[in-house]
ROSEDREN-830377 format. One record per residue (C-alpha): residue number from 1; residue in one letter; z negated, y negated, x. Coordinates in Angstrom, 3 decimals. Example, Ala and Ser with C-alpha at 12.3 -4.5 7.8 and 13.67 -1.06 7.14 Angstrom:
REM ROSEDREN-830377
PT  num  residu        up     north      east
PT    1       A    -7.800     4.500    12.300
PT    2       S    -7.140     1.060    13.670
REM end
This chain:
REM ROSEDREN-830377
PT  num  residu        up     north      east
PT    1       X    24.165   -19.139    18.228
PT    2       X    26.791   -16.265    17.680
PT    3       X    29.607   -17.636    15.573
PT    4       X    29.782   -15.447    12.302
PT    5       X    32.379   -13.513    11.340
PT    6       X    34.552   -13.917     8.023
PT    7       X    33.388   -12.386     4.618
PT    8       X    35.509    -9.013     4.034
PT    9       X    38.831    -9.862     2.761
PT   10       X    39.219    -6.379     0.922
PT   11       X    35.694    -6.644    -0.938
PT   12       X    37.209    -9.907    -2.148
PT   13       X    40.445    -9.272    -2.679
PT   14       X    39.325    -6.261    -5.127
PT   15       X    36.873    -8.562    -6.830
PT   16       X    39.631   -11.136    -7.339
PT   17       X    41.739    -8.299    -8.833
PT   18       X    39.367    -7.096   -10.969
PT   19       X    38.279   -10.235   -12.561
PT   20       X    41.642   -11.597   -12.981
PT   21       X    41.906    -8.416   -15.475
PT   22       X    39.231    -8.722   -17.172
PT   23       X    40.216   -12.520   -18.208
PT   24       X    43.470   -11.075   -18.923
PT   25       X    42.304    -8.439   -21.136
PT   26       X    39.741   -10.588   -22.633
PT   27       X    42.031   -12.866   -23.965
PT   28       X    43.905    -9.533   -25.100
PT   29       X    41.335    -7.916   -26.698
PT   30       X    39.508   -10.411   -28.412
PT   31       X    42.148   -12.842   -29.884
PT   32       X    42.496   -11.210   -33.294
PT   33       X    38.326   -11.838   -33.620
PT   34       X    37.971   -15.048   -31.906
PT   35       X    41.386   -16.067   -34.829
PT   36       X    39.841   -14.502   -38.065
PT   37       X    36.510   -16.575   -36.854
PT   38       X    36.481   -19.542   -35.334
PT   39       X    40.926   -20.287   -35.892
PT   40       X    41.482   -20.138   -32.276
PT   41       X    42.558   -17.184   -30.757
PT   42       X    41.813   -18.328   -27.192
PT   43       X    38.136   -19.259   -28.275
PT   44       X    36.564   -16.527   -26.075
PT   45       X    39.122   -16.646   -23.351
PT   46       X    38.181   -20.128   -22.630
PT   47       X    34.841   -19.436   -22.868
PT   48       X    35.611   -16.424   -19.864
PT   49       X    37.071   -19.245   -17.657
PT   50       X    34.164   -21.381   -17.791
PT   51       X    31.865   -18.309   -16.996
PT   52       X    34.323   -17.220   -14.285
PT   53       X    34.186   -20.506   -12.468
PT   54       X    30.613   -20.550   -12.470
PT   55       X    31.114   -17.242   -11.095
PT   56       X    32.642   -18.038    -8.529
PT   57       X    30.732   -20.956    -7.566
PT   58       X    28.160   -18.598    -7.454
PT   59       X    29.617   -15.836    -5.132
PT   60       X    30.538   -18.390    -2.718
PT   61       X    26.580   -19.854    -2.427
PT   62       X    25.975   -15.638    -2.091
PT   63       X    28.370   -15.784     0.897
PT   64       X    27.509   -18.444     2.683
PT   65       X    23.279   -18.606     2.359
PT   66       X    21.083   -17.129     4.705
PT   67       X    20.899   -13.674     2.969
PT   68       X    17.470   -13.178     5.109
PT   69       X    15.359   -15.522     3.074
PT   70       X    16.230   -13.530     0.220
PT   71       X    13.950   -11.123     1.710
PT   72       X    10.999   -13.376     2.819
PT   73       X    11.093   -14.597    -1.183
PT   74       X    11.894   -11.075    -2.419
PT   75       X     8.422   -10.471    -4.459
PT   76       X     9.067   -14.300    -6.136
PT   77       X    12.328   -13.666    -7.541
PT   78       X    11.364   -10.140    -8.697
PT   79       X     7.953   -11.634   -10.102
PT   80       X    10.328   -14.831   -11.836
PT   81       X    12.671   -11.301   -13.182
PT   82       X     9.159   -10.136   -14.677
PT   83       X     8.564   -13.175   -16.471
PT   84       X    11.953   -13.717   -18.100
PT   85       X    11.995   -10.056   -19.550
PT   86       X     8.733   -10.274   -20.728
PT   87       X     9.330   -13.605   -22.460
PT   88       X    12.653   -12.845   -23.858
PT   89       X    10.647   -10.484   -25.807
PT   90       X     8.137   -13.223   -27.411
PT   91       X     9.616   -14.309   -31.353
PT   92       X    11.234   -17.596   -31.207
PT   93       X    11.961   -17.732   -27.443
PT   94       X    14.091   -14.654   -27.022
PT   95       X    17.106   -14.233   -29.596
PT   96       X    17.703   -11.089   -31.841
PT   97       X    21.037    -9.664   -32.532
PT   98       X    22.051    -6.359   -33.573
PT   99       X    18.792    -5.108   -33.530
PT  100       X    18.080    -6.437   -29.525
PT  101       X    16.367    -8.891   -28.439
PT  102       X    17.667    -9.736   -25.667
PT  103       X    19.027   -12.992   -24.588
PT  104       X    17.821   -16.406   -24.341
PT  105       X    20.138   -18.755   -26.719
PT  106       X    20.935   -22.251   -26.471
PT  107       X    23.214   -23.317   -28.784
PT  108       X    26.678   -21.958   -27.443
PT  109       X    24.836   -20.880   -24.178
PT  110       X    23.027   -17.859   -23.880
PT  111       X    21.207   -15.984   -20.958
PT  112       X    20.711   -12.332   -20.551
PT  113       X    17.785   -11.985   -18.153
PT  114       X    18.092    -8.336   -17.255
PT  115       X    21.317    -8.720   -15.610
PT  116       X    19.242   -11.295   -13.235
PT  117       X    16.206    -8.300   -13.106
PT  118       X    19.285    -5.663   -11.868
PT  119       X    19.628    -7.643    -8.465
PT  120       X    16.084    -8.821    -8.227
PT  121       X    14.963    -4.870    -8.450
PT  122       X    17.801    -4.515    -5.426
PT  123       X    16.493    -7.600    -3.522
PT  124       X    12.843    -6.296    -3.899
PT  125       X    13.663    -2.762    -2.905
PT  126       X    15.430    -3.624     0.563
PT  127       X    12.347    -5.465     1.331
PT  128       X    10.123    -3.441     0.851
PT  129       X    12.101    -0.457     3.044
PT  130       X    13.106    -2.989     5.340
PT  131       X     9.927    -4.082     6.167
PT  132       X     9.113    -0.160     7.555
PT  133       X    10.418     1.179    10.477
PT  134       X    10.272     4.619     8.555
PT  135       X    12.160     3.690     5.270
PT  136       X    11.004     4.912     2.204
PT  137       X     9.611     8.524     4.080
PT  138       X     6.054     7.194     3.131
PT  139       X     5.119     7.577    -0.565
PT  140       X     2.227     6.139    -0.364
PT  141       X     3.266     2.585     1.502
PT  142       X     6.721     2.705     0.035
PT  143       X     7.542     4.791    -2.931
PT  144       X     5.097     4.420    -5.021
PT  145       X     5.465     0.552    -4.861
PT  146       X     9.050     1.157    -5.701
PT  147       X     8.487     3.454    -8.143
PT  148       X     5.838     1.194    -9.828
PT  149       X     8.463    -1.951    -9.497
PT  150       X    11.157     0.385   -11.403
PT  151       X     8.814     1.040   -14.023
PT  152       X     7.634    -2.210   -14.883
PT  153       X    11.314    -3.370   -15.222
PT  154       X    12.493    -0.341   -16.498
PT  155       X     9.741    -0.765   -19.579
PT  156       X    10.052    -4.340   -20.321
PT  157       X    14.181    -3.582   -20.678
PT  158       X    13.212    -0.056   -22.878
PT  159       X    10.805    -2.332   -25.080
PT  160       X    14.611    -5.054   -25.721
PT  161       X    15.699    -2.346   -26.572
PT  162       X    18.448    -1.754   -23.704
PT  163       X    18.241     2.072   -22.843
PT  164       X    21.612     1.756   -20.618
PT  165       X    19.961    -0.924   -18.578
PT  166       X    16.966     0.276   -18.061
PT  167       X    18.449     3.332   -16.918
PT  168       X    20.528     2.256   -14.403
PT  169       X    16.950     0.495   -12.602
PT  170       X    16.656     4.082   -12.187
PT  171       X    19.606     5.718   -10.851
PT  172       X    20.001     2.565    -8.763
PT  173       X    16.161     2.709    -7.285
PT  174       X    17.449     6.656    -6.589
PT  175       X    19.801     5.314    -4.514
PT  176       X    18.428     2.836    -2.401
PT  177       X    15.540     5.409    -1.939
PT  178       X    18.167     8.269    -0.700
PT  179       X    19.517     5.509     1.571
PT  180       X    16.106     4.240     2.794
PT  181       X    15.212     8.222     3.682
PT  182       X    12.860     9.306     0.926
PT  183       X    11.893    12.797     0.743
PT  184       X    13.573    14.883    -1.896
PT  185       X    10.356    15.958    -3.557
PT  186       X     9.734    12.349    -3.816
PT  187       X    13.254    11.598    -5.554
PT  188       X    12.216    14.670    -7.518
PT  189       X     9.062    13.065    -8.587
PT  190       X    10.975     9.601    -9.594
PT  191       X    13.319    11.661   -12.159
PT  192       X    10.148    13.878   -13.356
PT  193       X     8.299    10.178   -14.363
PT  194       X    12.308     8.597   -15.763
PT  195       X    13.869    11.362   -17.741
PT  196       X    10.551    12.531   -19.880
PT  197       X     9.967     8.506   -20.828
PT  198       X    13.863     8.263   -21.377
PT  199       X    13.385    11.289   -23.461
PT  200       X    10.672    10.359   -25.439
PT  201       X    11.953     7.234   -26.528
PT  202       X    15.357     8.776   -27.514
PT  203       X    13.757    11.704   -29.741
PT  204       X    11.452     8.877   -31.061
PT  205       X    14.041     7.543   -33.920
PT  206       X    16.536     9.924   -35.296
PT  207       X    19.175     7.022   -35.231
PT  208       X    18.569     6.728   -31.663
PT  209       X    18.444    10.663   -31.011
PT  210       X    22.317    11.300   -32.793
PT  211       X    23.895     7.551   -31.663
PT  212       X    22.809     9.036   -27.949
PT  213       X    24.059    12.551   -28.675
PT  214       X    27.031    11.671   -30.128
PT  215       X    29.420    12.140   -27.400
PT  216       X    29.070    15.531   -27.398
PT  217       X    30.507    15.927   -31.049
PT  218       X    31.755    12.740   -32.081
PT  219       X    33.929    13.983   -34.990
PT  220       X    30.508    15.517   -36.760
PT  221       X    29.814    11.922   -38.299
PT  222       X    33.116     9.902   -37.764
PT  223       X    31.968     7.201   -40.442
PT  224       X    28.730     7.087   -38.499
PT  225       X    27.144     7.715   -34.820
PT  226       X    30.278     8.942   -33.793
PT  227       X    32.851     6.307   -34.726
PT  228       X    32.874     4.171   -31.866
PT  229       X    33.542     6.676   -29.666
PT  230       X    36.257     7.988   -31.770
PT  231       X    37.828     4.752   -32.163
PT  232       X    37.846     4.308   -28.429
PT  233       X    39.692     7.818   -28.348
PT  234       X    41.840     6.593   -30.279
PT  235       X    42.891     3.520   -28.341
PT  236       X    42.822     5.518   -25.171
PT  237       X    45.256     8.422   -26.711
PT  238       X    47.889     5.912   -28.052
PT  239       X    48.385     4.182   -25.109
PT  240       X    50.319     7.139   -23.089
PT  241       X    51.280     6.908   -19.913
PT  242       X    52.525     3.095   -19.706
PT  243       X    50.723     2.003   -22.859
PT  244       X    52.214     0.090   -25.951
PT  245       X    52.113    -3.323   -24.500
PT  246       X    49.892    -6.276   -23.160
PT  247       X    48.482    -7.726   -26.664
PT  248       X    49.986    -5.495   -28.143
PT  249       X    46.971    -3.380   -29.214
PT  250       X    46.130    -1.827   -32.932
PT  251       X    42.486    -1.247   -32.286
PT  252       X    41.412    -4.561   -31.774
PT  253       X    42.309    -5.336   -35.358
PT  254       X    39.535    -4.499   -37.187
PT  255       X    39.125    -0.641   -35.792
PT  256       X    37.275    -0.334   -32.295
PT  257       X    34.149    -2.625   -32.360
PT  258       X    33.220    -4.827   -29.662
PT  259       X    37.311    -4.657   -28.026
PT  260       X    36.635    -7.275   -25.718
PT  261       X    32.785    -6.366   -24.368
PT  262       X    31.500    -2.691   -24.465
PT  263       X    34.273    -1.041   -25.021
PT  264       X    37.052    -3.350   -23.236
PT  265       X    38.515    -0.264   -21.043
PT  266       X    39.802     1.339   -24.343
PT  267       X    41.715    -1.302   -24.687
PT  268       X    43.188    -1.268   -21.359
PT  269       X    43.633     2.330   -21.805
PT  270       X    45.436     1.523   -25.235
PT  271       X    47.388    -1.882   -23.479
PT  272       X    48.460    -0.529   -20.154
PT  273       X    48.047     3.007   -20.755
PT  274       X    46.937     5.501   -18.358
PT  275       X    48.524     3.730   -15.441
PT  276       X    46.521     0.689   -16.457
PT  277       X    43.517     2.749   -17.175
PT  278       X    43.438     4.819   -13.381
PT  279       X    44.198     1.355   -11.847
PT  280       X    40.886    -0.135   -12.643
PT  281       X    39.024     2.816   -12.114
PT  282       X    40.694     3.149    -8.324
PT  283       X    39.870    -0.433    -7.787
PT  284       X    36.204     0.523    -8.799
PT  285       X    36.162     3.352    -6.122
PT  286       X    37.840     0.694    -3.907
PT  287       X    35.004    -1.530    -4.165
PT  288       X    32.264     1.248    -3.794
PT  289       X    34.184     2.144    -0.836
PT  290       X    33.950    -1.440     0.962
PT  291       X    30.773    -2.102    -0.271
PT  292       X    29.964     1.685     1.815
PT  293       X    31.522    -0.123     4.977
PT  294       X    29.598    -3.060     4.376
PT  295       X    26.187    -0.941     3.936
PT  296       X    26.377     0.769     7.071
PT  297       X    27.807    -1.789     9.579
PT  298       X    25.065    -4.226     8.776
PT  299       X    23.066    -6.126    11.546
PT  300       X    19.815    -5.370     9.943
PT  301       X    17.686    -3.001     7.759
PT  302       X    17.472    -5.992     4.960
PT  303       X    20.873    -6.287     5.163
PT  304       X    21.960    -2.637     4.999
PT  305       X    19.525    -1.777     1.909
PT  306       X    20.670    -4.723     0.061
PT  307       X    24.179    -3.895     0.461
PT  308       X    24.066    -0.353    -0.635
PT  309       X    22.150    -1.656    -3.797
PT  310       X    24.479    -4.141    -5.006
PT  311       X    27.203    -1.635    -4.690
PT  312       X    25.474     1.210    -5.912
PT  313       X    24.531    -1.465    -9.128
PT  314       X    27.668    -2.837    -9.781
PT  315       X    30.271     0.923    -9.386
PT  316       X    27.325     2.940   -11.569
PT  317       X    27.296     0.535   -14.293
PT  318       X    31.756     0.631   -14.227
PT  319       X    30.864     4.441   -14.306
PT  320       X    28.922     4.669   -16.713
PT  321       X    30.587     1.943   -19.251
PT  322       X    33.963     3.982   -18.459
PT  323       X    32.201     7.029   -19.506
PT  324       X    31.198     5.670   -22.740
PT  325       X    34.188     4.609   -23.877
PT  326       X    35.945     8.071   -22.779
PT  327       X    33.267    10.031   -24.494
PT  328       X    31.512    11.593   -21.601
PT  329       X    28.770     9.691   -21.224
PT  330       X    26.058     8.963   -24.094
PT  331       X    26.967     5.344   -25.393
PT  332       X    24.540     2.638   -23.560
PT  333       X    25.835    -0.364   -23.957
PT  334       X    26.741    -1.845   -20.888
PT  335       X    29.401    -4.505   -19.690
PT  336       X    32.267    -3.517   -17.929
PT  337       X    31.212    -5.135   -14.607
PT  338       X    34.381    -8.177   -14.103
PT  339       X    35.761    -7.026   -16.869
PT  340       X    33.858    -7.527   -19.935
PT  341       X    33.206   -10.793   -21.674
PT  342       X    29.666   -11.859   -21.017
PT  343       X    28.829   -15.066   -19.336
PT  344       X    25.602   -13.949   -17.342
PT  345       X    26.916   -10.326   -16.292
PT  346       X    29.699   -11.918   -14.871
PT  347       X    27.968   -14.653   -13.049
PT  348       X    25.190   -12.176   -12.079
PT  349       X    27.585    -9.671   -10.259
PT  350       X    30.124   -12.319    -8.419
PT  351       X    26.552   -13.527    -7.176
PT  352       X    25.682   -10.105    -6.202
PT  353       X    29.412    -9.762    -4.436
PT  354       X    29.043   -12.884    -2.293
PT  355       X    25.869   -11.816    -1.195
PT  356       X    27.657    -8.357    -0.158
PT  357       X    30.234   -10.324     1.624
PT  358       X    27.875   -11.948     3.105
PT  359       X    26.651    -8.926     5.083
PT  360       X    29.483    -8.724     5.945
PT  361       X    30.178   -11.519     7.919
PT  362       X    27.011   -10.716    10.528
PT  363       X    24.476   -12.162    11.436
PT  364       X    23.888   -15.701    13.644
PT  365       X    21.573   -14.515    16.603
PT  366       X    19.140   -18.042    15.298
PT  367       X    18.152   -16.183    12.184
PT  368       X    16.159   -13.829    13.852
PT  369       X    12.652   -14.905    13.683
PT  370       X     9.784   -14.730    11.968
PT  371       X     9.834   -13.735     8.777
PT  372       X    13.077   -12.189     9.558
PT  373       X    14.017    -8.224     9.559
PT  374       X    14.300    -8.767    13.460
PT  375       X    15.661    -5.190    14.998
PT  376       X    14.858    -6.058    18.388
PT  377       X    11.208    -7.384    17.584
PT  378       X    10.179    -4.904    14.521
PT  379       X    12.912    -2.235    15.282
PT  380       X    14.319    -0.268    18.236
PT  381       X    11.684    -2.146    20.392
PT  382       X     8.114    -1.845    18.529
PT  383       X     8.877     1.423    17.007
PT  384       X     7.122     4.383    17.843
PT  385       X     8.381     6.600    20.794
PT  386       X     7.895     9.928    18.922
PT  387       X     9.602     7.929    15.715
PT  388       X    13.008     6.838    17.786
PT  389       X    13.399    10.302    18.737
PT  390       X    13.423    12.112    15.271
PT  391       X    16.174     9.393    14.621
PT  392       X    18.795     9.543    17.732
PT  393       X    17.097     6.453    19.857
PT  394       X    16.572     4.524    16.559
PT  395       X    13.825     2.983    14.881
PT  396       X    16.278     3.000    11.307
PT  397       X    15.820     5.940     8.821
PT  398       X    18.551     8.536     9.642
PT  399       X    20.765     7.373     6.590
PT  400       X    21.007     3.896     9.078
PT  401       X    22.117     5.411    12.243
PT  402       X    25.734     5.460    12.375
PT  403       X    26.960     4.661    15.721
PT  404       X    28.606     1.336    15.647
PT  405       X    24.956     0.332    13.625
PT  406       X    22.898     1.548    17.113
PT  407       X    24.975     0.386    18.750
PT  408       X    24.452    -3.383    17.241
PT  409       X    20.576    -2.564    17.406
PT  410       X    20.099    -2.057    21.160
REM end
């Protein structure tokens, strides 16, 4: 058995930076709430601990299982992701707040069951590319499967409702498919079926139409659709250059809702000012830029697929949440990924980052088998002659066949 290597120390090391800031800024942000409620300003601090210990509990089972049996059970967990969102949705077993319903609620302990859908979509899609020496080039054996798997989560999430969820299934099933070497008319066709249904259910409510178009004019209703966003603008302008001070935020009092989840990075902004801001956002392209490494010196299709997912999953959502909260993206409502408070999100993506250090750390030469993504068995070996040629001696769709990766697959 070939010894395995260690997990990437700069995937975790980035991790551990980022989540150390967002209990920091937690604490920041939402001590003024946590006091005027419950006359403890560390209430949801210590509640952020607790989740982050589970969390990483959790990464370190990602990192040291056998990531390949996550594909051999890949259509379970997906089919167990399916259930939860569709119960979550039944009265009196999912929980309603602020017009969503979506969490499970147990007392103090809630669960949020499309964060555990966002990796079971990833964990589904590498299987079913891996399984195919050609990818996700076939639309009929491949992308239409996908592309019906997207849209079953993608409309359990739209009925919560939780339109910035459900629309990063999409630009996360984009990416896996670009990866997996889908034809662009068949990308094309995924955003024809997304953006019309996205559309439609926007334009459906006139709430829903101006909250989503807000961004672009924010100041046209500043008592209404538009005051979060201005609020956040606010935060983000006062803080400068070196920002007024760790806890030392105005906003938080009263002004920017939702400081410590949604919109937590205004309050970095406003904290640690632009210096603060660019930090976390470099540490974000940090992390997309070892979870790249990871992606394309994997052992395996599986394990190349499932890495690009969880990256692209986890730095799209940071995108996208920053965006919001600096007015250039319509506001979602997603979790600053690390950062945010939010017990499952948090557990959900350390999970998701021990599983990408995992692929990291190689595979043992015993876990090749049946059942298994084997290279030499399903790969360079049984593929078709005329098939390794189009791809430079290699079974792997062309997105696969860096050098050091053909090299590990001979």
């Amino acid at each position: 058995m070939k010894k395995r290597r260690g997990p990437d120390l700069g995937l975790l090391v980035i991790t551990g930076a980022l989540a150390t800031i967002g209990a920091i800024m937690v604490y920041s942000a939402s001590s003024a709430d946590a006091y005027r409620t419950y006359h403890d300003a560390a209430y949801y601090f210590k509640r952020e601990i607790m989740w982050l210990g589970v969390g990483i509990v959790a990464l370190t089972i990602g990192a040291r299982i056998d990531y390949v049996k996550l594909q051999a059970g890949a259509y379970w967990i997906f089919g167990i992701a399916v259930v939860l969102l569709g119960a979550v949705l039944v009265p009196h077993l999912g929980t309603e707040e602020g017009g969503a319903q979506r969490w499970f609620a147990y007392g103090p302990i809630s669960f949020e069951p499309s964060e555990f859908a966002k990796l079971a979509l990833v964990v589904l899609l590498a299987r079913m590319f891996a399984d195919r020496d050609d990818g996700a080039r076939s639309f009929r054996r491949a992308g239409a499967p996908a592309l019906f798997a997207v849209g079953i989560a993608f409309t359990l999430v739209l009925r919560q409702p939780d339109l910035g969820t459900a629309s990063l299934f999409v630009i996360t099933a984009f990416v896996v498919m670009f990866a997996a070497g889908a034809k662009p008319m068949h990308l094309l066709l995924e955003a024809v079926i997304a953006v019309p249904a996205i559309a439609a259910f926007i334009f459906s409510s006139a709430y829903r139409r101006d909250r989503f178009t807000a961004f672009l004019h924010p100041f046209n209703d500043p008592q209404g659709t538009g005051y979060h966003i201005i609020q956040s603008l606010y935060a983000l302008g006062s803080g400068g250059v070196f920002g007024v001070g760790l806890g030392q935020s105005g906003q938080k009092f009263g002004y920017l809702p939702e400081p410590y989840t949604d919109f937590i990075y205004a309050i970095i902004g406003e904290e640690l000012g632009f210096i603060g801001a660019a930090a976390v956002l470099l540490l974000f392209l940090a992390l997309a830029y070892r979870g790249a490494r990871i992606a394309a010196a994997a052992e395996d299709r599986f394990g190349f697929y499932l890495a690009t997912g969880i990256t692209a999953s986890i730095v799209l959502q940071a995108f996208v949440n920053i965006g919001v909260a600096t007015s250039t993206w319509p506001v979602t409502g997603v979790p600053l990924p690390f950062i945010s408070y939010g017990g499952t999100s948090l557990v959900m993506s350390l999970f998701g980052i021990g599983l990408l250090a995992n692929v990291s750390r190689g595979r043992a030469k015993a876990s090749y088998g049946a059942g298994s993504d084997d290279l030499h068995r399903r790969g360079v070996s049984s593929a078709h002659p005329s098939r390794r040629r189009r791809h430079g001696g290699s079974s792997l769709p062309r997105a696969v066949t860096s050098q050091s990766a053909l090299r590990r697959a001979r």
